[in-house]
C-alpha positions as CSV (number, residue, x, y, z in Angstrom):
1,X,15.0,31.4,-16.0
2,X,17.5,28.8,-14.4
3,X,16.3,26.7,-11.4
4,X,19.9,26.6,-9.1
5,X,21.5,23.0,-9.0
6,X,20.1,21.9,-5.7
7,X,20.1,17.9,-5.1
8,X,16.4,18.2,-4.3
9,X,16.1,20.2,-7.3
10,X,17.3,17.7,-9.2
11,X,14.1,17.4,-11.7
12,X,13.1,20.9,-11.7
13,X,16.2,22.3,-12.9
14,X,15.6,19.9,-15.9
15,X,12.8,21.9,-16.9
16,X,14.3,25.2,-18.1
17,X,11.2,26.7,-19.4
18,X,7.6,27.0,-18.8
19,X,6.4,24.8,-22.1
20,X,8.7,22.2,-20.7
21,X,7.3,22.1,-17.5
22,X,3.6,22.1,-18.9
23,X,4.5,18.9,-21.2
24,X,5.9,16.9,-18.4
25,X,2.7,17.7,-15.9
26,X,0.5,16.5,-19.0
27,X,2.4,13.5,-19.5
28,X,2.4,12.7,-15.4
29,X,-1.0,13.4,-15.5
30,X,-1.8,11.3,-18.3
31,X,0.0,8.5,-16.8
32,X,-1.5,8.5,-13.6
33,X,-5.3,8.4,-15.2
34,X,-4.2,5.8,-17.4
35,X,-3.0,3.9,-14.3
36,X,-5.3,4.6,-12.1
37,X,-8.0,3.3,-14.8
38,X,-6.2,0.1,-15.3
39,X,-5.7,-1.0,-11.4
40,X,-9.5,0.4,-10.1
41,X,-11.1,-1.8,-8.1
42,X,-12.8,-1.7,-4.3
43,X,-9.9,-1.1,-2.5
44,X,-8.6,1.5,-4.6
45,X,-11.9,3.3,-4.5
46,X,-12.0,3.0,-0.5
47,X,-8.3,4.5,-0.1
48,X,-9.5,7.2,-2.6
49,X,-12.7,8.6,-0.6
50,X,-10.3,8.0,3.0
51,X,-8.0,10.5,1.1
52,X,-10.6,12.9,1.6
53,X,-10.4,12.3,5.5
54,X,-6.6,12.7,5.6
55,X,-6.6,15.7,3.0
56,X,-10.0,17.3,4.0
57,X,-8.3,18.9,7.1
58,X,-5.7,20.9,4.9
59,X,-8.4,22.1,2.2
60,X,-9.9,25.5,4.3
61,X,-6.4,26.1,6.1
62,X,-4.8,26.7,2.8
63,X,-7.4,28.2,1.4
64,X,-7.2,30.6,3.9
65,X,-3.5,31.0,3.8
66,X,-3.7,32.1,0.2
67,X,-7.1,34.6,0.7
68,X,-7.4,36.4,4.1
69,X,-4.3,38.4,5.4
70,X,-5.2,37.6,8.9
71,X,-5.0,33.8,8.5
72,X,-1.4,33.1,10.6
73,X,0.5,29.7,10.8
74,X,-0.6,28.2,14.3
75,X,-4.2,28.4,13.4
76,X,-3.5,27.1,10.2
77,X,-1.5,24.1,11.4
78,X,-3.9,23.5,14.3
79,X,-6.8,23.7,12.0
80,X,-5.5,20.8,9.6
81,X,-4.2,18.4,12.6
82,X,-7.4,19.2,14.8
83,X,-9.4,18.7,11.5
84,X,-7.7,15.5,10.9
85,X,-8.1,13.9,13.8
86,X,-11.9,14.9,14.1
87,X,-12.6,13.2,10.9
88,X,-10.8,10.0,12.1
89,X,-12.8,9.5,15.1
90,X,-16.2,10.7,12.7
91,X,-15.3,8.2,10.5
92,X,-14.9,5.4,13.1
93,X,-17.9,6.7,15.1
94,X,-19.9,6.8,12.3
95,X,-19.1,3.1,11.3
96,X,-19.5,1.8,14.7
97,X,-22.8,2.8,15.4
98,X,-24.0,1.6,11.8
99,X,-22.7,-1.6,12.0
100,X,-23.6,-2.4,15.4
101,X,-20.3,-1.7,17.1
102,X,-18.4,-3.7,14.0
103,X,-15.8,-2.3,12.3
104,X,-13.4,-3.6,9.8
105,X,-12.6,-3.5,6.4
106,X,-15.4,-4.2,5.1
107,X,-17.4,-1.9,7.6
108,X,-15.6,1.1,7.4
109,X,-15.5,1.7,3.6
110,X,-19.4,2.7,3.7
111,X,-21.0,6.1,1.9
112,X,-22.3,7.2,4.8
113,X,-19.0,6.4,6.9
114,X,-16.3,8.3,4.8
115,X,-18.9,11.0,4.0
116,X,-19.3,11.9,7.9
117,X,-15.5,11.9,8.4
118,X,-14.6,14.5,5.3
119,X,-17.6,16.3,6.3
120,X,-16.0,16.4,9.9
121,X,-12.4,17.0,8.2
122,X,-13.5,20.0,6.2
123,X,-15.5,21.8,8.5
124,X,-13.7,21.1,11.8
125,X,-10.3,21.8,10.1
126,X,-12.1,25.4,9.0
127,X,-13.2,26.2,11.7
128,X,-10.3,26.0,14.0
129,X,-8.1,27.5,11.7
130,X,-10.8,30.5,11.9
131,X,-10.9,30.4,15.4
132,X,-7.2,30.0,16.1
133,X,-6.3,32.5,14.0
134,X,-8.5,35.4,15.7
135,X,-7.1,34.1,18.7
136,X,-3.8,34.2,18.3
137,X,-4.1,37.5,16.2
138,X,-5.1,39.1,19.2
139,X,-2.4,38.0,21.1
140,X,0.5,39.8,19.8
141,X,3.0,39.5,23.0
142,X,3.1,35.3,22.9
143,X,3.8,35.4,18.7
């Protein structure tokens, strides 16, 4: 199967069959541990574990776009923006009152900091994708 010329489809259309495509993700994939393995240090395992605060949000929202029929788009998208901004202020909360009100680079990069805001990411963004979605799924005249 063809991929259509497309400019955003530039690279994909490259990749004319499926053993193609599974060769070049192996060899991205392969890159990226290599490099990733050469260039660790503190700062690259701090923006790691953060990832989990800006990603966290999105992990039960798509989740639940891809298992339960009733899941619709505004809980979905509420769930991962709600989600992400709860596990920003957990994060900073969390950090403040450990450090005694200090927070900085050094601060912030803690276990216990980044695990209260992907905890807070994770479960907020779950359960108001939950809760939105009931909502709104009972609401059939607004949608």
């Amino acid at each position: 199967m063809a991929f259509p010329r497309l400019p955003s489809l530039q690279f994909a259309w490259a990749l004319q069959d499926s053993s193609s495509f599974i060769l070049a993700s192996r060899w991205v994939g392969f890159t990226y541990a290599v490099f990733d393995a050469l260039h660790q240090n503190n700062a690259e395992g701090r923006r790691q574990t953060f990832m989990g605060v800006i990603l966290g949000s999105a992990v039960v929202p798509i989740a639940l776009c891809i298992t339960w029929s009733r899941a619709n788009k505004w809980g979905c998208i509420g769930g991962s923006v709600v989600g992400f901004f709860a596990g920003l202020i957990a994060w900073l909360v969390t950090t403040s009152s450990l450090n005694g009100g200090v927070i900085n680079v050094t601060t912030s990069g803690g276990d216990y900091e980044m695990l209260a805001g992907n905890l807070a990411s994770i479960g907020v963004g779950g359960i108001v994708s939950v809760a939105a979605s009931l909502i709104v799924s009972k609401l059939p005249i607004l949608l």
